[in-house]
MIBAVO-809164 format. One line per 2 residues: their letters; for each residue y, z, x of N, C-alpha, C. Coordinates in steps of 0.001 Angstrom, whole numbers. Last residue first. Layout:
N
a = Y:Z:X:Y:Z:X:Y:Z:X  ...
! end
This chain:
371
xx = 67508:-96919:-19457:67203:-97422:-20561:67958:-98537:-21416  68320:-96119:-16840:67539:-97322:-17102:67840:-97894:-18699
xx = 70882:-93695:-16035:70477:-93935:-17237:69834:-96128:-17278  71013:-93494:-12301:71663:-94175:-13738:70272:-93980:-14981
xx = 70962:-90511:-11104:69997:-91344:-11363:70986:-92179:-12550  72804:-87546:-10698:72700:-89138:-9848:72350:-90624:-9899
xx = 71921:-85738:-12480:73560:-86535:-12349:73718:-87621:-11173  69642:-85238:-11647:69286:-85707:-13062:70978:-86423:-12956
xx = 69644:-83691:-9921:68229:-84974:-9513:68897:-85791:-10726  71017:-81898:-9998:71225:-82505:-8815:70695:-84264:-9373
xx = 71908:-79547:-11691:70668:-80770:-12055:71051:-82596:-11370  73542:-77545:-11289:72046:-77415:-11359:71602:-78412:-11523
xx = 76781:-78429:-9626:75860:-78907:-10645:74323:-78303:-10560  78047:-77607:-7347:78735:-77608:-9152:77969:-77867:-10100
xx = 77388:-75120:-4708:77262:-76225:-5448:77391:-76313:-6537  77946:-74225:-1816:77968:-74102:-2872:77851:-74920:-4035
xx = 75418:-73340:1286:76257:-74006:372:76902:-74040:-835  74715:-71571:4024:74235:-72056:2399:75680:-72708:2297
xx = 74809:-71287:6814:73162:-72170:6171:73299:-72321:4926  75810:-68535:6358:75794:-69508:7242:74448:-70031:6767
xx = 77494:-66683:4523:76957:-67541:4237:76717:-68829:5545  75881:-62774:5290:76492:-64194:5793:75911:-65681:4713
xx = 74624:-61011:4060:75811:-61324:3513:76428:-62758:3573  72248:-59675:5181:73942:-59661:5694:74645:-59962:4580
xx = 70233:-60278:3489:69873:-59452:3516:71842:-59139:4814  70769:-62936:1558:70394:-60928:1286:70301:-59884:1756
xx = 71253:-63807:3935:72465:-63790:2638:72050:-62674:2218  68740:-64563:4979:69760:-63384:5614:71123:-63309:4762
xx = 67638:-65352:2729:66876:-64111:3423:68033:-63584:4169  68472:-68241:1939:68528:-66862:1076:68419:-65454:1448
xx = 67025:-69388:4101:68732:-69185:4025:68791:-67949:3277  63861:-68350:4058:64798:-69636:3993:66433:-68711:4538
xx = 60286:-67874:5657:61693:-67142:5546:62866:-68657:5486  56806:-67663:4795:58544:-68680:5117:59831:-67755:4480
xx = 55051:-67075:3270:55356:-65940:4443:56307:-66888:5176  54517:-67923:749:53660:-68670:1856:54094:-68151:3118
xx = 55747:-66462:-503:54207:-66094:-707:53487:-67308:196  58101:-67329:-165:57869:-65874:499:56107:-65666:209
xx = 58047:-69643:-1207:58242:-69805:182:57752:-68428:450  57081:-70880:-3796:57504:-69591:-3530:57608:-69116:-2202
xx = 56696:-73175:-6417:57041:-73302:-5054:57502:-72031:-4864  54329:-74618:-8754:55645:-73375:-8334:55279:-72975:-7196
xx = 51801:-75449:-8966:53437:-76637:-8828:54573:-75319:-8495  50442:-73921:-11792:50287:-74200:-10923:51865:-75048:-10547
xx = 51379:-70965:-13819:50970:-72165:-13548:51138:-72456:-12067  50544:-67726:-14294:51140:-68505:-13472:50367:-69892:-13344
xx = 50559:-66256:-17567:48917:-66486:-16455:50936:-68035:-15643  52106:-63262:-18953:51894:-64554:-18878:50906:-65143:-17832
xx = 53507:-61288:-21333:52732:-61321:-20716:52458:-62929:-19825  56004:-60191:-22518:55885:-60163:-21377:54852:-60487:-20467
xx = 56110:-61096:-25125:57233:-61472:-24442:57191:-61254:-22995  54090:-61483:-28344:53955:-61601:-26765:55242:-62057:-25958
xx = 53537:-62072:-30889:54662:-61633:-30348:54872:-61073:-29010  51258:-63560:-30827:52499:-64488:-31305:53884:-63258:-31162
xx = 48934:-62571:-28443:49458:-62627:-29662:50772:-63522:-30007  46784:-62390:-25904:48067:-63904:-26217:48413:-63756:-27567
xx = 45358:-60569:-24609:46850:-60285:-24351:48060:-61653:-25113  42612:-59320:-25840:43229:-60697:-26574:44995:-60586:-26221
xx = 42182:-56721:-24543:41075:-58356:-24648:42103:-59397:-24785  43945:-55322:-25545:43936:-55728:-23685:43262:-56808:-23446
xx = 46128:-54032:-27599:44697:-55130:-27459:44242:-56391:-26155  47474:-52255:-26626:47676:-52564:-27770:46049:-53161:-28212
xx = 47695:-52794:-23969:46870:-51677:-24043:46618:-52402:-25661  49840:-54919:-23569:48611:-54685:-22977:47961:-53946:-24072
xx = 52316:-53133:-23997:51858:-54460:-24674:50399:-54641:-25086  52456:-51468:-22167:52208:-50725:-23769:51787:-51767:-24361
xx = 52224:-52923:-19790:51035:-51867:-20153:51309:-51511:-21454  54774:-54017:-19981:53787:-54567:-19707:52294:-54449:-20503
xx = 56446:-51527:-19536:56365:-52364:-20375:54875:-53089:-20757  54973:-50757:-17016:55019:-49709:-18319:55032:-50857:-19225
xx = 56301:-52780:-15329:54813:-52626:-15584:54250:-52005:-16758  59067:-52619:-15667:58646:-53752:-16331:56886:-53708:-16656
xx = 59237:-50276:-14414:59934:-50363:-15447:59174:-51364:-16236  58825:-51378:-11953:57508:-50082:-12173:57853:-50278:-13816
xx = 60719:-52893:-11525:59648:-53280:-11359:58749:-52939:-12076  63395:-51592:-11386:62603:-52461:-12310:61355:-53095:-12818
xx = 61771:-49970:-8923:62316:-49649:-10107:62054:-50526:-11555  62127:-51514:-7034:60619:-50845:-7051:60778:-50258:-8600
xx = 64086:-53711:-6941:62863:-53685:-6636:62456:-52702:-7372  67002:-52662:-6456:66753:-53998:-6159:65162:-54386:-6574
xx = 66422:-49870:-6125:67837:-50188:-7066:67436:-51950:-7544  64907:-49556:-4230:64397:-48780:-5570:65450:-49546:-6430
xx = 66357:-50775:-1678:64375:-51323:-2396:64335:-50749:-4174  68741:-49464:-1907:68912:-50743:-1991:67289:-51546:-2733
xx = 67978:-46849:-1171:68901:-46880:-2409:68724:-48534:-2826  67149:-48081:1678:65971:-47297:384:66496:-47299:-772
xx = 68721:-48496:2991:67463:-49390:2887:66851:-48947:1559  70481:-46516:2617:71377:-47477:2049:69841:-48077:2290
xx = 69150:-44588:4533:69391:-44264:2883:69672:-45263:2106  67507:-46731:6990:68429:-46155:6368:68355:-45387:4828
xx = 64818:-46430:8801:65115:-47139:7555:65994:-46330:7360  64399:-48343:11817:64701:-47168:11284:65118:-47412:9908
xx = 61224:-49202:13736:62600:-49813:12495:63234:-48829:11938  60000:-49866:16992:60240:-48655:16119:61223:-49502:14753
xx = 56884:-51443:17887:58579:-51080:18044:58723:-50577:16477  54607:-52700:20584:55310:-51951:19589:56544:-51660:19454
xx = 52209:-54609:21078:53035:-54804:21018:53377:-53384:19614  49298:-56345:23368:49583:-55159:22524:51428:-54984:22579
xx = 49279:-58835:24206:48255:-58994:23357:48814:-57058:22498  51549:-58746:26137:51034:-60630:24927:49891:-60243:23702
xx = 51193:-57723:27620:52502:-57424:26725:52259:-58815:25401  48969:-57560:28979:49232:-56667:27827:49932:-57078:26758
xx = 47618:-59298:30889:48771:-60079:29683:48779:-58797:28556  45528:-58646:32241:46662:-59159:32938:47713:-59725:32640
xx = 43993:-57573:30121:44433:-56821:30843:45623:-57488:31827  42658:-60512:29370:43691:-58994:28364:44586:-58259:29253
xx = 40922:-61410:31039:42699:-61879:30280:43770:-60964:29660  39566:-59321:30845:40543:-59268:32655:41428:-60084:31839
xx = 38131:-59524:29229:38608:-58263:29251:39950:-58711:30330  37363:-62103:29188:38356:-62070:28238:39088:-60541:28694
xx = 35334:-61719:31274:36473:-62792:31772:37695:-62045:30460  33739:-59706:29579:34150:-59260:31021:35777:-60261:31420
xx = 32705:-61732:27660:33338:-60432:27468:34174:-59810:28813  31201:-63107:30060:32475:-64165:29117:33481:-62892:28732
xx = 29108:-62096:30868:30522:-62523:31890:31896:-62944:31022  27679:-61210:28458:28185:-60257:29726:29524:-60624:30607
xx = 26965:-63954:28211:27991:-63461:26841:28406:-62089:27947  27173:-65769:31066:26644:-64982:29955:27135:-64547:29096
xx = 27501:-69888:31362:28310:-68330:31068:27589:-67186:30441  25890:-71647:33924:26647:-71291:32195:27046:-69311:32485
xx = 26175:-73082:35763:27356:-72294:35702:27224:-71956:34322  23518:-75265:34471:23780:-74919:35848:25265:-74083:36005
xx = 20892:-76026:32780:22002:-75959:32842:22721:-74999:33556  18258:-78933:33051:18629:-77161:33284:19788:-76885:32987
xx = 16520:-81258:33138:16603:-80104:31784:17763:-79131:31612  16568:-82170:35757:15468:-81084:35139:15607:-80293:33967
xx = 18050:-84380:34708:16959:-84284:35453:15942:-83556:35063  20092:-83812:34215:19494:-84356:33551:18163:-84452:33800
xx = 21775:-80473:33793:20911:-81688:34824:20141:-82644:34009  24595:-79703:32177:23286:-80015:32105:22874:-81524:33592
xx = 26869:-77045:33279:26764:-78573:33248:24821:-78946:33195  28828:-74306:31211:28100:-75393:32411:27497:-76039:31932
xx = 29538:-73386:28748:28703:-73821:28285:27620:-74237:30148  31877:-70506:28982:31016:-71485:29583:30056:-72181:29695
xx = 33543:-69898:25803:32349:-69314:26778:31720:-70563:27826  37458:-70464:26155:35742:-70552:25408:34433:-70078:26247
xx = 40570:-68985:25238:39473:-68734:26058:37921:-69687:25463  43548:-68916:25016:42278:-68970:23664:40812:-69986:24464
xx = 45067:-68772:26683:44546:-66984:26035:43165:-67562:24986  45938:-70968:27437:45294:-70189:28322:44366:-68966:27679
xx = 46760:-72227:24874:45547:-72547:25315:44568:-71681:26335  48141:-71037:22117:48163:-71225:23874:46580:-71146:24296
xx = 47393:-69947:19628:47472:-71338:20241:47964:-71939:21535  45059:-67705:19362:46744:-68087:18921:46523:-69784:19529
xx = 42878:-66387:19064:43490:-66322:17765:44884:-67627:17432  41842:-64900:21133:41004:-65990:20904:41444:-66567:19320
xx = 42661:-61614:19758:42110:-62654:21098:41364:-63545:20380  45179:-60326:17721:43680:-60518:17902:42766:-61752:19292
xx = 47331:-58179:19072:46609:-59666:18716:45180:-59338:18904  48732:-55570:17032:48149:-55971:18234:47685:-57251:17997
xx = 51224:-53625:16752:50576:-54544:15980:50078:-55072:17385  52611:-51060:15118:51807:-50818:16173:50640:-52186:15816
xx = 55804:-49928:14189:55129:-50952:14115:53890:-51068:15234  57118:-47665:12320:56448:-47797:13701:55391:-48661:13808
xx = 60066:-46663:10274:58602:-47455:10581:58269:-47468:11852  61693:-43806:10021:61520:-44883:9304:60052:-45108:9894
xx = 62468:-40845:9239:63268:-41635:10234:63470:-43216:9865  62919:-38740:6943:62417:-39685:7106:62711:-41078:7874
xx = 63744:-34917:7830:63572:-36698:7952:63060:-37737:7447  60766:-32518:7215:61468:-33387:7789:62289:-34443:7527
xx = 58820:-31288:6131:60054:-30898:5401:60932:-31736:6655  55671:-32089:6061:56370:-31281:6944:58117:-31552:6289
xx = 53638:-33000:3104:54628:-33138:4054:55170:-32543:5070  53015:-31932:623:51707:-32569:1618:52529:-33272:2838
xx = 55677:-30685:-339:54802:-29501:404:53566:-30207:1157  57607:-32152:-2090:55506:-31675:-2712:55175:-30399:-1839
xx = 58820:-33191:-34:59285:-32182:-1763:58472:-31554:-1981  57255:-35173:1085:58187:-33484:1448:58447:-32625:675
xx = 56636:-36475:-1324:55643:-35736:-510:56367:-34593:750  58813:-38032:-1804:58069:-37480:-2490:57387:-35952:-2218
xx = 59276:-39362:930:60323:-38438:622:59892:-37618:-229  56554:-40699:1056:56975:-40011:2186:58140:-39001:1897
xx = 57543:-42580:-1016:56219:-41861:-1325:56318:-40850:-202  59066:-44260:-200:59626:-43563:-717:58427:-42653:-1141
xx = 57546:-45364:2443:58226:-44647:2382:59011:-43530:1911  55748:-46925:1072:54895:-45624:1823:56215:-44648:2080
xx = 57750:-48606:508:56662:-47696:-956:56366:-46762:-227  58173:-49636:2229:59213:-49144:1774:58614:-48352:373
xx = 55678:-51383:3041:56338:-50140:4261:57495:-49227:3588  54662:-52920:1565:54141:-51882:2020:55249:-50699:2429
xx = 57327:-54785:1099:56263:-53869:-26:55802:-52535:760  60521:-55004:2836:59102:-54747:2883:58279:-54293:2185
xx = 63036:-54248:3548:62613:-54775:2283:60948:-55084:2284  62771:-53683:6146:63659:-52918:5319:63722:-53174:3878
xx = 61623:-56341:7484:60845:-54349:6992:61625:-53598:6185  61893:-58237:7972:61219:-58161:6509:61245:-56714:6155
xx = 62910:-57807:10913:64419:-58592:9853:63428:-58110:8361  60270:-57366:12217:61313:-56999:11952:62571:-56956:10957
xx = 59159:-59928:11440:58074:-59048:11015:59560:-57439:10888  60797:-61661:12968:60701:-61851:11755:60153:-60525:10919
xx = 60709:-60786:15407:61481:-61056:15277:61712:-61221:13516  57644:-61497:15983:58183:-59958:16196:59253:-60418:15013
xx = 55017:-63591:14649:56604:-63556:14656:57195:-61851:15051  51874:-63780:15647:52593:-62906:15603:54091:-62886:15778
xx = 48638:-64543:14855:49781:-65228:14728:51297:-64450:14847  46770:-62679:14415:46724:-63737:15118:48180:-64241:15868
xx = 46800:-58718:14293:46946:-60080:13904:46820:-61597:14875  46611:-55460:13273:45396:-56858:14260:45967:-58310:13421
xx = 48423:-53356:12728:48179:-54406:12408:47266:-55085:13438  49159:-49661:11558:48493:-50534:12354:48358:-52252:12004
xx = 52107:-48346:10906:51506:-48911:10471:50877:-50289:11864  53400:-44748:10841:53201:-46041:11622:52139:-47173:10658
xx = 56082:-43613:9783:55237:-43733:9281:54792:-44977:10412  57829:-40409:10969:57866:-41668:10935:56245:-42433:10390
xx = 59920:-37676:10711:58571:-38185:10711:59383:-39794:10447  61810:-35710:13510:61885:-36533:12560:60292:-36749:11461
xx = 61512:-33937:15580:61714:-33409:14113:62000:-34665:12695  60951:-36022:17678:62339:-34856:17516:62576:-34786:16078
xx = 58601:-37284:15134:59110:-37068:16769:60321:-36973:16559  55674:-37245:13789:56747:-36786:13807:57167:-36524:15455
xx = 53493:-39635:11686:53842:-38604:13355:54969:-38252:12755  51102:-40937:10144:52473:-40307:10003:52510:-39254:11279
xx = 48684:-43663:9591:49167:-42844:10543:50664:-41948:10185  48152:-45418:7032:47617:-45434:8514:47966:-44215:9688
xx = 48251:-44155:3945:48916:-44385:5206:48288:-44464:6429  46970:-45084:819:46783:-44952:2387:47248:-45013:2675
xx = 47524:-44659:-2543:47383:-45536:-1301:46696:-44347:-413  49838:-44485:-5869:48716:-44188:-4952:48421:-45322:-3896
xx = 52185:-43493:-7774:51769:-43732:-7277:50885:-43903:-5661  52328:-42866:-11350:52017:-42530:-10080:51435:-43373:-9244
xx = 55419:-42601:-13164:54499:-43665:-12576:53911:-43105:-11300  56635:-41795:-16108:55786:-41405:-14469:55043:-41634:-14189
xx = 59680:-42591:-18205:58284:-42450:-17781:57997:-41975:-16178  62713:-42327:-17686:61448:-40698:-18063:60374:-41092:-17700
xx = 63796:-44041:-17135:63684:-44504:-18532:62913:-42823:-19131  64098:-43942:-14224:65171:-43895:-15260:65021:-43295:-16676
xx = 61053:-42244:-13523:61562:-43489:-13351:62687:-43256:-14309  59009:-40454:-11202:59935:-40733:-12483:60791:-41508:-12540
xx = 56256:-40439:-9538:57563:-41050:-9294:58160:-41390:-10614  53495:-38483:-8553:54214:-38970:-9042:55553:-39579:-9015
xx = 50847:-39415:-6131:52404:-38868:-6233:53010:-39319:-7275  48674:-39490:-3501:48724:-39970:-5440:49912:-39012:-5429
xx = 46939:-40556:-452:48344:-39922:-1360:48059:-40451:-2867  45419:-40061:2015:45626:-40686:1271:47003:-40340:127
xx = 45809:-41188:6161:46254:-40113:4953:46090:-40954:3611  44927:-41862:8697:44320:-42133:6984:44870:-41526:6177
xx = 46307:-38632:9592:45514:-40119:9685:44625:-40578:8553  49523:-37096:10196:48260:-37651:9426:47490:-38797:9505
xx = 50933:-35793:12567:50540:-35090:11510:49577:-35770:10572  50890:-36110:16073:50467:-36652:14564:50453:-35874:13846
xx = 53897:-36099:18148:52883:-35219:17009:52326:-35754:16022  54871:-38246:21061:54966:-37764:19522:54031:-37167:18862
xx = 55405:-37894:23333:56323:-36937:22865:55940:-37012:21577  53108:-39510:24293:53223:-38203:24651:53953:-37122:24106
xx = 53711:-42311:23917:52415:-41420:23122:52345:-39950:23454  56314:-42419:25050:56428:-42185:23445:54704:-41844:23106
xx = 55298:-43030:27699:56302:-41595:27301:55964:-41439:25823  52451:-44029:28187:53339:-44329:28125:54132:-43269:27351
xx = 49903:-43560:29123:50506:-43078:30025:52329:-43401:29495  48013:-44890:26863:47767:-43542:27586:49145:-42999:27894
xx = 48521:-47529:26465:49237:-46749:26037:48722:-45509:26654  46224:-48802:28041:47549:-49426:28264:48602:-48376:27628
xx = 44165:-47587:27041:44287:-46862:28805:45948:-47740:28581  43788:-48285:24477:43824:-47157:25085:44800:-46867:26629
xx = 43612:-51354:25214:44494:-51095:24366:44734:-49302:24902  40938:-51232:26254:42407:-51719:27007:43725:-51130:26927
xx = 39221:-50377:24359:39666:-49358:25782:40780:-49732:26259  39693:-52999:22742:39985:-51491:22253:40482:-50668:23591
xx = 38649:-54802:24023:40189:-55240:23661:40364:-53475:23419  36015:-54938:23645:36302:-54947:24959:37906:-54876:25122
xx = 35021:-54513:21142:34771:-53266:22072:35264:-53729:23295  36270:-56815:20221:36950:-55463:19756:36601:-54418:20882
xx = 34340:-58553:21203:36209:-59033:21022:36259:-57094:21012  32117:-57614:19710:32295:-57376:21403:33351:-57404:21808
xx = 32555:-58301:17048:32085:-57179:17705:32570:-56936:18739  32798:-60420:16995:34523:-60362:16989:33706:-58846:17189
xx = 29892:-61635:17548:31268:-62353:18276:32523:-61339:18120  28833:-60283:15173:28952:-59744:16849:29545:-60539:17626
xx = 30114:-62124:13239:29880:-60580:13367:29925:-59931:14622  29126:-64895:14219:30281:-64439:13786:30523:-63124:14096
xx = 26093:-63939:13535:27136:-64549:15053:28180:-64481:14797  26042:-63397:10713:25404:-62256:12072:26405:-62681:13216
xx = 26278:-64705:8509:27217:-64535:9498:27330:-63246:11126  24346:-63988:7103:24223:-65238:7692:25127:-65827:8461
xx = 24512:-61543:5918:23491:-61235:7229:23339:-63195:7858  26269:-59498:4568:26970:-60753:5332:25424:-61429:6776
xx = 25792:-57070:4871:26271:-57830:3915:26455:-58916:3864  24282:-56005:6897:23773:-55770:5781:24112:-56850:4280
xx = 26492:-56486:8763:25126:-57587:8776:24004:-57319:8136  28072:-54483:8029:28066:-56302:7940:27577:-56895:7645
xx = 26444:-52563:9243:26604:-52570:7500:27071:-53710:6758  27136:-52866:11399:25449:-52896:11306:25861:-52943:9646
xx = 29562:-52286:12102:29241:-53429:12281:27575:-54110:11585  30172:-49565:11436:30423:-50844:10191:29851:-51773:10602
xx = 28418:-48603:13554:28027:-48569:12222:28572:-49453:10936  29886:-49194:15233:28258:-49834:15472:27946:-49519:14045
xx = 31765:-47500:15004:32555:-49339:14626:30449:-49796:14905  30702:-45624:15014:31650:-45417:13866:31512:-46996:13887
xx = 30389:-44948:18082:29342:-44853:17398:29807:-45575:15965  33076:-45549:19439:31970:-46516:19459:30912:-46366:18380
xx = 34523:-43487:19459:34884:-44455:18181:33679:-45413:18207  35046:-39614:19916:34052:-40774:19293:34204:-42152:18596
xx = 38667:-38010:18028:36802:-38314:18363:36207:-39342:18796  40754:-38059:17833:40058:-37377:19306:38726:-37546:19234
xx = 42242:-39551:16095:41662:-37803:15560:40609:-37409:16798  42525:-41800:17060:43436:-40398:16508:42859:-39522:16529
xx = 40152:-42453:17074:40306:-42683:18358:41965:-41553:18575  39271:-42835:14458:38562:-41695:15131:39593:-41619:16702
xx = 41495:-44882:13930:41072:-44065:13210:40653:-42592:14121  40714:-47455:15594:42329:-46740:15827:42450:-45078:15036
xx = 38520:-48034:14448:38539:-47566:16422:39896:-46590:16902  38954:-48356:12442:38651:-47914:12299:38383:-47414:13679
xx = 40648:-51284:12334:40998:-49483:12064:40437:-48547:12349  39356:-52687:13801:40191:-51862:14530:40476:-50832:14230
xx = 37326:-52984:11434:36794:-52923:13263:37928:-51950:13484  39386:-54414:10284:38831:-53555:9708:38350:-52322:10772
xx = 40501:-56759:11674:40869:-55430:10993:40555:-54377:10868  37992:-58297:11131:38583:-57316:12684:39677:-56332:12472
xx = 38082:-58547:8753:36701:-57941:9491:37166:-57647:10562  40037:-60425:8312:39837:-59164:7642:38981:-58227:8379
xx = 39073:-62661:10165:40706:-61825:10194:40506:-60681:9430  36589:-63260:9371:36725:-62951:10734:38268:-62266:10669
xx = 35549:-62918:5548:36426:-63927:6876:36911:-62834:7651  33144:-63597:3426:33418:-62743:5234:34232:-63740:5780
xx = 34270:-62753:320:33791:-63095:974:33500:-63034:2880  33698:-61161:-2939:34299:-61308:-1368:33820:-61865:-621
xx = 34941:-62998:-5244:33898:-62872:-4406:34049:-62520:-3584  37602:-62117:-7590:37162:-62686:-6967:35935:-62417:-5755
xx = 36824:-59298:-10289:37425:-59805:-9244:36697:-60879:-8383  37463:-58134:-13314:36710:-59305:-12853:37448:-59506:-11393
xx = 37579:-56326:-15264:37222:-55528:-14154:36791:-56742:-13373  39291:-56543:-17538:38129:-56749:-17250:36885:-56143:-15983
xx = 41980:-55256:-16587:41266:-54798:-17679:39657:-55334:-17910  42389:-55369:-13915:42862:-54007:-14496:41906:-53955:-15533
xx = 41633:-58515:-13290:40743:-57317:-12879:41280:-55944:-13355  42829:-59453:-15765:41501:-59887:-15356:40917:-58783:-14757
xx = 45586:-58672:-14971:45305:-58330:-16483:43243:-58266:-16212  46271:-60197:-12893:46234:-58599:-12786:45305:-58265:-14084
xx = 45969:-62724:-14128:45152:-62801:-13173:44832:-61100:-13008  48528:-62552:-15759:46675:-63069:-16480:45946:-62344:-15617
xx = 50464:-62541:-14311:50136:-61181:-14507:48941:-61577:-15475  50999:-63163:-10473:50141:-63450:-11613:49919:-62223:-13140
xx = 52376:-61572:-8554:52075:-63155:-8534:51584:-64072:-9909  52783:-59017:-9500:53950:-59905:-9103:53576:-61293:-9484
xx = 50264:-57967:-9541:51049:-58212:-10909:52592:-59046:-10425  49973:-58082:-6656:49138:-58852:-7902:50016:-59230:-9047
xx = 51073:-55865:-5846:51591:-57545:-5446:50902:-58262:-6333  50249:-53808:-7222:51738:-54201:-7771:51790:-55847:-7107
xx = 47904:-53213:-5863:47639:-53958:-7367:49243:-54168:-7408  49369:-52740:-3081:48219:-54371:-3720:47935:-54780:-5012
xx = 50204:-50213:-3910:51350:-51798:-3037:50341:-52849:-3164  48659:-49041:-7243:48717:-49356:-5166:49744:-49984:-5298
xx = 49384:-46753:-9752:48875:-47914:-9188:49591:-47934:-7445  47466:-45052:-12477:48387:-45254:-11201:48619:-46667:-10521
xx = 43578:-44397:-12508:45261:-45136:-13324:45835:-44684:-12084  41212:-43654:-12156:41698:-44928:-12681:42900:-45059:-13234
xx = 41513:-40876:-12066:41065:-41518:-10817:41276:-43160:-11243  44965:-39922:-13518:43272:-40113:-13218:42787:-40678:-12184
xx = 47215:-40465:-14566:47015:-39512:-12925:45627:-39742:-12456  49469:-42393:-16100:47930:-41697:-16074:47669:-41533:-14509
xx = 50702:-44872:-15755:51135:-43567:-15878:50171:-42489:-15721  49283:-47234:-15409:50929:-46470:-14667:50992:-45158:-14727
xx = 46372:-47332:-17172:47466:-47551:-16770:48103:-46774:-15759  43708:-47390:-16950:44006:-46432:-17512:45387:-46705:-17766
xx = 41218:-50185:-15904:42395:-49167:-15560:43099:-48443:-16785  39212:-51284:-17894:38948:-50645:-15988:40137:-49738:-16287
xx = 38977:-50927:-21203:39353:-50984:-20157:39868:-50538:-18791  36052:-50472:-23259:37456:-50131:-22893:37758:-50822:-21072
xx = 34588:-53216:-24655:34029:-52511:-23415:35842:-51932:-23194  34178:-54384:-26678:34344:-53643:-26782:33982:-52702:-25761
xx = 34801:-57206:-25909:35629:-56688:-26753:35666:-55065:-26931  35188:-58578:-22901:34401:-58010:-23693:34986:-56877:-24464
xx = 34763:-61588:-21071:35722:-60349:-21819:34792:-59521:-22921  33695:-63783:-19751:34559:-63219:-18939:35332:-62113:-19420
xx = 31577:-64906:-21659:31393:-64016:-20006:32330:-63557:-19893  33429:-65917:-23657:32967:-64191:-24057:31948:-63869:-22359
xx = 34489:-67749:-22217:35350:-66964:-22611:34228:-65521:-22952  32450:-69336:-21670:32920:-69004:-20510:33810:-67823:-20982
xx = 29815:-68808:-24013:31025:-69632:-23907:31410:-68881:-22711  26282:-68957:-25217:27163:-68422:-24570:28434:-69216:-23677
x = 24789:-70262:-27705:25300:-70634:-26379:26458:-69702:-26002
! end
């Protein structure tokens, strides 16, 4: 009988990733495998060394994403975007062929939200003064760390311009739900955006750079329609009214008129549905991510990895200090994307909203002793 444990490992199959350090096409690591190893490090361990990842599955927020990038993609580089997004779309419904409606629902969303999006920025000063230098860019870069080791690391950048000799890194978003205000105040501490960054100073050095600046971020985040919770914008197709009589149904809506109605919502609410703004990242942002973050971090992964490697199958020996699988009941507000008190203490100084307090065990110096 085969046990859940020998499906899920195999002793003598070496392991997916190479590690941190290693330049190969399997080693190094992303801003996604590092959030992993943040949350969980069993779970990282599963797919680095097993190669076991969860199912993908088709959800409509990823998939328009995707759509966009890829409209936002060719639509840089001056080419052609319709043909490109008919083609992921048709490769969907290669994958996903029981979510066809779904599929061409956020299809049409896109081909009718995209041109908008276009013709709404066309004419505006900042698409004019600024120079792309990269789209899609990919990157692998080494990054030496205190200790000597070299950690490389690898990704995508959505976009890098340069304006008055600066560069700046943009990053595309399609979202529902959209805090400015917040999405702002996160960036200077931000995974993505402060990795692409210091990977951006790297890469001047390197020469895959223009020898510029590194100004900072360029937030280019758009809604997704039919997403939020105002009622006006979250539109439905016109079912009209059945006769009883003859069966018939009388004002319905074509999918032609409905696409058409959403286009004209769009268009008479830009500022609701396309949205941008610039973050400038200081020296003191960056001295502060690597000093606070990216460092120890990368520091602790090495660690991690010499452990690991040792015997990657069996990570639970009796002298095991760094490895561990996250229980359940642990409360982490930032992985539920809640901002507390703590956030602007860290990130000003100010103590407004906190308190000080004499005792850690609040719950436990109150309660009389029953017994």
């Amino acid at each position: 009988m085969t046990t859940k444990k020998s499906q899920a490992t195999n002793s003598s199959k070496e392991p997916l990733w190479t590690g941190p350090q290693c330049s190969g096409p399997q080693g190094g690591i992303s801003q996604s495998l590092l959030g992993r190893f943040l949350c969980c490090r069993e779970r990282f361990r599963l797919l680095v060394v097993e190669g076991l990842r969860e199912e993908m599955l088709y959800n409509h927020k990823i998939e328009y994403g995707n759509m966009w990038q890829i409209c936002e993609e060719y639509h840089a580089a001056k080419k052609p975007w319709k043909e490109p997004l008919l083609k992921y779309v048709r490769d969907s419904l290669l994958e996903y062929p029981s979510k066809a409606e779904q599929i061409n629902k956020w299809y049409n969303v896109c081909k009718t939200q995209f041109p908008l999006y276009v013709e709404y920025y066309s004419n505006k000063t900042e698409t004019r003064i600024r120079k792309p230098v990269k789209q899609e860019h990919k990157f692998h870069v080494p990054y030496e760390l205190p200790s000597g080791r070299t950690v490389w690391l690898r990704g995508m950048m959505d976009e890098v311009f340069s304006k008055n000799k600066k560069l700046w890194l943009q990053e595309n978003k399609a979202r529902g739900d959209i805090n400015e205000e917040a999405m702002k105040f996160e960036l200077p501490f931000e995974l993505q955006t402060m990795i692409y960054n210091k990977v951006m100073q790297i890469e001047t050095i390197m020469g895959s750079l223009p020898a510029q600046p590194i100004a900072g971020v360029a937030y280019n985040v758009v809604r997704r329609p039919l997403s939020d919770w105002q009622g006006r914008f979250n539109i439905k197709q016109r079912k009209g009214r059945l006769n009883k009589k003859t069966g018939q149904r009388t004002g319905q809506e074509s999918d032609k008129q409905y696409y058409e109605r959403l286009g004209d919502l769009i268009k008479e609410n830009p500022s609701h549905f396309f949205m941008r703004w610039q973050s400038v990242i200081t020296e003191n942002d960056r001295e502060r991510f690597l000093q606070q973050f990216l460092v120890p971090i990368l520091e602790q992964l090495c660690d991690w990895w010499e452990h690991i490697s040792k015997d990657p199958h069996n990570p639970w020996d009796n002298k095991n200090t760094v490895h561990y699988r996250m229980p359940y009941g642990v409360y982490n507000p930032l992985l539920l994307g809640r901002q507390t008190e703590y956030a602007r203490f860290l990130h000003t100084g100010s103590l407004l909203g906190m308190e000080r307090v004499q005792t850690l065990f609040r719950e436990l110096d109150t309660k009389e002793d029953i017994t």
